[in-house]
Wavefront OBJ file of the C-alpha trace (Angstrom):
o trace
v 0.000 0.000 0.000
v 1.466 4.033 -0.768
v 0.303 7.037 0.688
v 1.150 10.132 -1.684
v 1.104 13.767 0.201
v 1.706 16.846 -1.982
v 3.180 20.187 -0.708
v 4.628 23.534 -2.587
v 6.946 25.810 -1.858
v 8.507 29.268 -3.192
v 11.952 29.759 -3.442
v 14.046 32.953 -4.875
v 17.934 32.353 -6.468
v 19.758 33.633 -9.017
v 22.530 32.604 -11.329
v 24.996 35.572 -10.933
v 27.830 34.019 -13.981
v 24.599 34.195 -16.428
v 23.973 36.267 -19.300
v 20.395 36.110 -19.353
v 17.463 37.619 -17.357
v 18.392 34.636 -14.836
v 20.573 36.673 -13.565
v 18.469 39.054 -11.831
v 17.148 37.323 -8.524
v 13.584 35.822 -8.996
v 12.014 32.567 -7.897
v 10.390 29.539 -8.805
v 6.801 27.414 -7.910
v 8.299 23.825 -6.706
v 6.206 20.817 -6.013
v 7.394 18.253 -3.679
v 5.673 14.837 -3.459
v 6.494 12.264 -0.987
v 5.427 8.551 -0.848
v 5.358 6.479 1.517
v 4.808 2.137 1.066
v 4.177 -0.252 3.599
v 2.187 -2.994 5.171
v -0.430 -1.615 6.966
v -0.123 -1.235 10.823
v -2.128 -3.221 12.422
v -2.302 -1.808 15.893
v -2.206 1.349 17.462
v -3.474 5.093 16.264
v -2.444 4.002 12.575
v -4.048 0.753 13.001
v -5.244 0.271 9.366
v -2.726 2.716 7.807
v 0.440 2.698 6.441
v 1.174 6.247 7.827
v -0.828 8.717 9.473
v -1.458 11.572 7.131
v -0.435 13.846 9.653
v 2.295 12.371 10.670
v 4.019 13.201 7.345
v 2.417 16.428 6.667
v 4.627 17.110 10.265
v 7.733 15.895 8.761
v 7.390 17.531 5.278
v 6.575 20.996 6.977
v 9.850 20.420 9.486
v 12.196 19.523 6.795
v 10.806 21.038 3.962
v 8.336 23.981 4.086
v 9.982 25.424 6.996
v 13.837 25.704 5.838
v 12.836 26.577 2.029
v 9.586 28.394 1.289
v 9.717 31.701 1.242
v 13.398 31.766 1.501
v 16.883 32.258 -0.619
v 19.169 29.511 -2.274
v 22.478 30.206 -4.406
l 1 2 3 4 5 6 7 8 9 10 11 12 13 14 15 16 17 18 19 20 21 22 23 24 25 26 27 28 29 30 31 32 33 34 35 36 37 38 39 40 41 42 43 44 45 46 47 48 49 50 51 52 53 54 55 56 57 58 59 60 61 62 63 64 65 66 67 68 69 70 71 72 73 74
């Protein structure tokens, strides 16, 4: 069984050795999709799941939505 959970994020860089309009700072729309496949759990709050949905909305927001979006990369 896979669980799919879908989150996006904004995030601003720039490409300062370019010629082009790139390399004025300006961002970009990223989707990140994570899966996650298992046997289901058969006890327990996630009795009958392979993950708790919010359980890995926690962990994307943590490690991804909360160090990138909205933010600066090189």
């Amino acid at each position: 069984m896979k669980i799919t959970k879908e989150i996006g994020i904004d995030l601003g860089h720039r490409v300062a050795q370019h010629d082009s309009k790139c390399y004025n700072l300006h961002g970009h729309r990223y989707k990140i999709i994570a899966e996650v496949e298992g046997e289901l759990k058969l006890e327990g709050s996630e009795n009958g799941m392979v993950m708790d949905f919010g359980f890995l909305k926690e962990i994307l927001m943590e490690f991804i939505d909360k160090k990138y979006d909205h933010s600066f990369t090189v």
